[in-house]
C-alpha positions as CSV (number, residue, x, y, z in Angstrom):
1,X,-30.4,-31.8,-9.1
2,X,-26.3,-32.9,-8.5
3,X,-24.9,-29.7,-7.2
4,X,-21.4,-29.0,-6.8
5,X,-20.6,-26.8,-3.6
6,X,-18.5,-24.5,-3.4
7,X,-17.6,-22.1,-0.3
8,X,-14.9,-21.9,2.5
9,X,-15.9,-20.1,5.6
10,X,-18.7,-20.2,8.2
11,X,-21.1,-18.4,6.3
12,X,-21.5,-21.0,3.8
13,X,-22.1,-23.9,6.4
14,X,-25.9,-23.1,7.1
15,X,-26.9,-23.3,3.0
16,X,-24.6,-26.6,2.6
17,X,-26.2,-28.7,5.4
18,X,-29.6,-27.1,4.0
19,X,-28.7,-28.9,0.8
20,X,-27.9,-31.5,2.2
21,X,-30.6,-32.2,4.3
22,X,-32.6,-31.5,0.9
23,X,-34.2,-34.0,-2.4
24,X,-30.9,-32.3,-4.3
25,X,-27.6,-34.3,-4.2
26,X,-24.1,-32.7,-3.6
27,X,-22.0,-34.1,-5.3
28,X,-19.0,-32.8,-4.3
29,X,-17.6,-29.8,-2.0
30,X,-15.1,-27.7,-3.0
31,X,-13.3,-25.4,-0.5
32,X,-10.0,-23.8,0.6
33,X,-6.8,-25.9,1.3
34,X,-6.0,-27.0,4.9
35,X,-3.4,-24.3,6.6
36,X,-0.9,-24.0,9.5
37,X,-2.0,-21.8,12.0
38,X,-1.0,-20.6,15.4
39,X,2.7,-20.8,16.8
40,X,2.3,-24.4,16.9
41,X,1.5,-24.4,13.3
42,X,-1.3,-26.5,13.7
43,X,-3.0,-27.7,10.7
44,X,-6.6,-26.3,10.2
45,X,-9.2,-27.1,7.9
46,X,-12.2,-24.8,6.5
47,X,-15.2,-24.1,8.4
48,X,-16.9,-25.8,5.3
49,X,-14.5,-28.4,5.0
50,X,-15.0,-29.5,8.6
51,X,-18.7,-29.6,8.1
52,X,-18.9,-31.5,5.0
53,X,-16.5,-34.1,7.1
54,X,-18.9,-34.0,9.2
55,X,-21.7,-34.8,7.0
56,X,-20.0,-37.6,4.6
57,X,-19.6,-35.6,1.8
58,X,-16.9,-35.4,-0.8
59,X,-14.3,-32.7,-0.9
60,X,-11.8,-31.3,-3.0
61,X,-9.0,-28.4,-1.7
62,X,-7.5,-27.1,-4.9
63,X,-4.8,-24.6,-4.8
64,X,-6.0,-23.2,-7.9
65,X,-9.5,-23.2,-9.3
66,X,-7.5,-23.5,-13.0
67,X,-5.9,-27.0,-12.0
68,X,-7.0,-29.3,-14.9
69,X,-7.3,-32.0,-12.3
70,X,-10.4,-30.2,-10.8
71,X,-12.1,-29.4,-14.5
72,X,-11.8,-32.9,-15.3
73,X,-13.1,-34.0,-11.7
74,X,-16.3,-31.4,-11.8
75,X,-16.4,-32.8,-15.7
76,X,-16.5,-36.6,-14.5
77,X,-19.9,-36.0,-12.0
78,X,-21.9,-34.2,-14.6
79,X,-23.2,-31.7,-12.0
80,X,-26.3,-29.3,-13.0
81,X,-25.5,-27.0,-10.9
82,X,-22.5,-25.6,-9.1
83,X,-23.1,-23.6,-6.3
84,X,-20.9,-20.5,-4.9
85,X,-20.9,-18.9,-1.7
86,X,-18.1,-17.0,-0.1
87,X,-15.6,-18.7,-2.2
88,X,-12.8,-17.6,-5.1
89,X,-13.4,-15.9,-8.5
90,X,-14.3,-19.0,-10.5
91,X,-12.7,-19.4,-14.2
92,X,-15.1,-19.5,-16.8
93,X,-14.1,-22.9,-17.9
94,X,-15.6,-24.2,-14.7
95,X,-18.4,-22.1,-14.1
96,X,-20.0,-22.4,-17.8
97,X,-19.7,-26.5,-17.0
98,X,-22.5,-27.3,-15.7
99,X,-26.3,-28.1,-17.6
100,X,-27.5,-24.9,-15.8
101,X,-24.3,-22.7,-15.3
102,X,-22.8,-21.6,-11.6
103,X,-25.0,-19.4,-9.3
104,X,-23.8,-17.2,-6.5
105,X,-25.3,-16.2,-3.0
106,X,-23.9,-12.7,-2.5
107,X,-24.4,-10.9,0.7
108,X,-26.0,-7.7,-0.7
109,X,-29.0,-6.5,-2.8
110,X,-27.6,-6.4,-6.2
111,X,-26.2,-4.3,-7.9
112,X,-25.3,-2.4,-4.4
113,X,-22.8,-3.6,-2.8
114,X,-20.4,-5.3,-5.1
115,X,-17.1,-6.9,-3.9
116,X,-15.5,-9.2,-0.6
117,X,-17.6,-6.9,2.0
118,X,-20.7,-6.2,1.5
119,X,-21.9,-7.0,5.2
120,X,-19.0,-4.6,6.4
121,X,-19.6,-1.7,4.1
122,X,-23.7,-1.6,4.7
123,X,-23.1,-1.3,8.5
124,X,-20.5,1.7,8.0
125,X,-22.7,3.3,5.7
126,X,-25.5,3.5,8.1
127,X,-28.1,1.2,5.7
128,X,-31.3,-0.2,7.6
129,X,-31.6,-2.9,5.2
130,X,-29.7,-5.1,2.7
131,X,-30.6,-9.1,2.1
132,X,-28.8,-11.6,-0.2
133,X,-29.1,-12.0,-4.0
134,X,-28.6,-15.0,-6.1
135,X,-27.1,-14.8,-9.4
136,X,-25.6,-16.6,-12.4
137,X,-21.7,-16.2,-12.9
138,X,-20.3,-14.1,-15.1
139,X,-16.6,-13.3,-16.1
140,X,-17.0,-9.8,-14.4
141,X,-17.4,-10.9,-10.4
142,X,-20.8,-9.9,-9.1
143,X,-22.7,-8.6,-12.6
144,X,-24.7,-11.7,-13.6
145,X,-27.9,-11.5,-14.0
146,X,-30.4,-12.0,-10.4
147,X,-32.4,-15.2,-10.0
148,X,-33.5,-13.9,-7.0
149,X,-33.4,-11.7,-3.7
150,X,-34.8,-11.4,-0.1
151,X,-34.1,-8.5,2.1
152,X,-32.7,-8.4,5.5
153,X,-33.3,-6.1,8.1
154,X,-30.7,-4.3,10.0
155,X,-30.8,-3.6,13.4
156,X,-29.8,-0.7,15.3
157,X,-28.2,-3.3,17.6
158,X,-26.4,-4.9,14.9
159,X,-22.6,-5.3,14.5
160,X,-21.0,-7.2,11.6
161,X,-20.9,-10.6,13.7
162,X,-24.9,-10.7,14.7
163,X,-25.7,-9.3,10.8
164,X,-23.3,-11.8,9.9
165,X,-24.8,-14.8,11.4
166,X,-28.4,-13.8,10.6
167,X,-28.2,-13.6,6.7
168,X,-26.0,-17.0,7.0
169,X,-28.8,-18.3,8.5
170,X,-31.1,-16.8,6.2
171,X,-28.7,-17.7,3.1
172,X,-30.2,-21.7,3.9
173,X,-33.7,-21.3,3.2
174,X,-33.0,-18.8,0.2
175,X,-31.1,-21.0,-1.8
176,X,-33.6,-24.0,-1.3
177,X,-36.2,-22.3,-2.9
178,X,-33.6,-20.9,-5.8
179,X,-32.5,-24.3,-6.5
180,X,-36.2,-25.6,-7.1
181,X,-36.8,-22.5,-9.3
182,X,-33.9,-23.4,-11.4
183,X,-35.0,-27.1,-11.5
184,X,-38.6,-26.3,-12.6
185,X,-37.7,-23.1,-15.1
186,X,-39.0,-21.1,-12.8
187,X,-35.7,-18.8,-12.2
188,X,-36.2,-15.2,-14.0
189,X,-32.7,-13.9,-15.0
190,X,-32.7,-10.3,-14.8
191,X,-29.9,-8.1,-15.8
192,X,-28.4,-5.7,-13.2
193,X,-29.3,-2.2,-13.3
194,X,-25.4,-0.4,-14.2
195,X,-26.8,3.2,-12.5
196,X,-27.4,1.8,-9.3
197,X,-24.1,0.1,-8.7
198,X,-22.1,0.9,-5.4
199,X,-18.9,-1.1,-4.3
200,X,-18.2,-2.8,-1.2
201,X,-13.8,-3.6,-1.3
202,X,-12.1,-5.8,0.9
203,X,-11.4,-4.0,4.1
204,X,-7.5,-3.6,4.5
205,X,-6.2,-3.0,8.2
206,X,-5.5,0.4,7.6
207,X,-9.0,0.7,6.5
208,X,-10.0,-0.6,10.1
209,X,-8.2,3.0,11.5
210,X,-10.8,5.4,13.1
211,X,-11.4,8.9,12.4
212,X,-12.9,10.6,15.2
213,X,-13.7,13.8,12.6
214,X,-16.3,12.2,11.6
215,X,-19.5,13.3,13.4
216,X,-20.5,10.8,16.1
217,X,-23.2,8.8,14.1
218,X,-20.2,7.7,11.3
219,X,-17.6,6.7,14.3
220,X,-20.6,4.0,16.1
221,X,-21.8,3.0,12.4
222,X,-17.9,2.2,11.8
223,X,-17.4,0.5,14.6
224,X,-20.4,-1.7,14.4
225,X,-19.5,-2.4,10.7
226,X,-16.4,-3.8,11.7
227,X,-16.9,-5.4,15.0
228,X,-15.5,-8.1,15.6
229,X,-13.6,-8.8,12.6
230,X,-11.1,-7.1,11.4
231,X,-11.5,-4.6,14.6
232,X,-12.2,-1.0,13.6
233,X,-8.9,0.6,16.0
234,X,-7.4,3.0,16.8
235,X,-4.4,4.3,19.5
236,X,-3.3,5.1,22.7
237,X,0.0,6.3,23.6
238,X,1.4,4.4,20.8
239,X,-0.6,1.1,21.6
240,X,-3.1,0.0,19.4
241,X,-6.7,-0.3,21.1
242,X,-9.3,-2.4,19.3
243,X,-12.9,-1.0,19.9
244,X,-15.8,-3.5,19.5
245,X,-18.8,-1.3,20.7
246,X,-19.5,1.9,21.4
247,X,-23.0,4.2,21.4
248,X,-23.3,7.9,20.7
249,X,-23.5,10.4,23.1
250,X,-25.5,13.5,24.3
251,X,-22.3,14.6,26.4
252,X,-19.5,16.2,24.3
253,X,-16.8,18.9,25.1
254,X,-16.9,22.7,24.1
255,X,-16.7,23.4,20.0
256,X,-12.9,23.7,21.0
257,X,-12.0,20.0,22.0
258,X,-10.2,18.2,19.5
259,X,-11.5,15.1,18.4
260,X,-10.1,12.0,19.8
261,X,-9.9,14.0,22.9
262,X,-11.1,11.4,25.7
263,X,-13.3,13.3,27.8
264,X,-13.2,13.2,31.6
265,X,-15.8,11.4,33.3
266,X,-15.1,8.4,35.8
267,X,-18.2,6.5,35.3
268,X,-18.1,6.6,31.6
269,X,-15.4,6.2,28.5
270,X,-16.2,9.4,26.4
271,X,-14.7,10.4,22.9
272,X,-14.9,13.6,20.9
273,X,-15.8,13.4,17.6
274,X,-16.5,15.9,15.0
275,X,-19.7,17.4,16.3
276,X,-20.5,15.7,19.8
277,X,-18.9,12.5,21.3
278,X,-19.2,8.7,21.7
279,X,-19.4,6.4,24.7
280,X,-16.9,3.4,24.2
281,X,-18.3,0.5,25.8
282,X,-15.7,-2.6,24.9
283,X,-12.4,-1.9,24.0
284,X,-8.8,-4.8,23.4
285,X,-5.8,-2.9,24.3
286,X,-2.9,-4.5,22.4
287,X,-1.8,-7.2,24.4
288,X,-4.8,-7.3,26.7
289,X,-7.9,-9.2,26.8
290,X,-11.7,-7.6,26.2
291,X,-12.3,-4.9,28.9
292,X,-15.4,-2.4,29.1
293,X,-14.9,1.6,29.1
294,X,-15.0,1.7,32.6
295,X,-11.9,-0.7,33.1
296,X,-10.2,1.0,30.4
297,X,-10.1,4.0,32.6
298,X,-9.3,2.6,35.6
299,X,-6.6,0.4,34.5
300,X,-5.1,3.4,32.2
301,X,-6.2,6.0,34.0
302,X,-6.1,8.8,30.7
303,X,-5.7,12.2,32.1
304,X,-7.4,15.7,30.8
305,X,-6.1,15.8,27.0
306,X,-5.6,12.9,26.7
307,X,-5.9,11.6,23.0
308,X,-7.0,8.9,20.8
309,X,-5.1,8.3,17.6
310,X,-2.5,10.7,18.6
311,X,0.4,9.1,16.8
312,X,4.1,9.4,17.5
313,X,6.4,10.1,14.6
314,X,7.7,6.7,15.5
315,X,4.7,4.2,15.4
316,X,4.0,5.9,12.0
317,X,7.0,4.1,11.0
């Protein structure tokens, strides 16, 4: 088949060389514009763009997916397929184009986990399994009906960059064999079950903030959920500290200690929470680089009382 891909970030890279390296042809890739980064304002390209560079392909940075330019260029190859994968909302102009429509590889077993972060929001919610679905586009994002799914495992282990990574990988395979469904009218549509829906949003920064009254189980799931990226936080005598990875604990203060209240021990970084505590093992104070719990308390040296995510009236500002 002539596919047209479409994706920007590194979690689309694995499935585009797989096409690639397959009997289908892309025809074209479509990703995000180029953009300034860094103080030097250096210009950087997507993760997909740089790949599909890479591999000789054809690309197109739109602005906006509702530039006639693009319709008439997507027109102009015929394509029977376009392909989405961590990409924009695509107008229906586009997606209804093609001989056999637009399909999209989500991150999520459909219809859980709708929305930008469904890797994120499985992780903080404690799930031991999720796996990607592929579906046709519909005018409502994430609705169409499923072509297909395969479920991942999650490990106890897992953050959101190792969970990440492993259904990217897994995302290569998966829409190989979709794509020769489609092709040989094999692909079963099947419409999405409206009961069983649950929403996964973009997570904001202020989303990132911890609550240490949650009970301890919540606090590790909503680290790992958001570790690295964005960095679940929280703060320190007015600085913002980053925590990457932490485990619970069997050590906790009496039924009195306020949560948040780091706990002393010299060998170990210890955090109440609601009903016991949590052992931070990496933490990024602002303006510092990656450090372990132990460092932390050396370098800061947090006496008794001492809390996390106490907030002056100030930094609220």
């Amino acid at each position: 088949m002539k596919i047209v891909f479409m994706g920007t970030p590194a979690f689309a890279c694995p499935p585009l060389e797989a096409v690639h390296n397959s009997r289908h042809e892309i025809s074209l890739v479509v990703t995000g514009p180029d953009k300034q980064s860094g103080r030097g304002r250096k210009v950087l390209s997507t993760d997909v763009a740089v790949l599909a560079n890479k591999l000789g392909l054809p690309t197109s940075k739109p602005k906006s997916l509702k530039d006639e330019s693009l319709f008439e260029e997507i027109k102009a190859l015929n394509p029977d397929l376009i392909v989405v994968i961590a990409f924009r909302i695509l107008p229906k102009k586009l997606f209804s184009l093609p001989k056999y429509g637009s399909i999209n590889i989500h991150g999520s077993l459909l219809p859980k986990y709708r929305g930008a972060a469904p890797i994120n929001w499985a992780l903080i919610n404690g799930e031991s399994e999720t796996g990607l679905s592929a579906f046709y586009l519909k005018q409502q994002v994430d609705t169409g009906d499923v072509i297909g799914q395969v479920k991942v495992k999650i490990e106890e282990t897992d953050n959101f960059d190792s969970l990440y990574a492993r259904m990217s990988a897994a995302s290569a395979p998966f829409l190989i064999e979709m794509l020769d469904a489609i092709e040989k009218g094999n692909a079963k549509a099947i419409e999405q079950d409206e009961s069983l829906v649950s929403q996964a949003p973009k997570i904001t920064p202020f989303d990132a903030l911890i609550d240490f009254g949650f009970p301890a189980k919540n606090v590790v799931n909503f680290v790992r959920g958001l570790s690295t990226k964005p960095g679940a936080y929280t703060n320190y005598k007015d600085k913002k500290i980053k925590i990457l990875a932490c485990d619970k604990s069997d050590e906790a203060g009496d039924g009195n200690t306020r949560p948040g209240t780091i706990i002393r021990n010299r060998k170990k970084l210890l955090v109440q929470c609601a009903n016991s505590a949590i052992e931070i093992k990496q933490v990024i104070p602002e303006g510092k680089k990656v450090m372990d719990g132990v460092s932390f308390l050396n370098g800061f040296k947090p006496e008794i009382g001492d809390l996390f995510g106490d907030m002056s009236e100030e930094s609220l500002k």
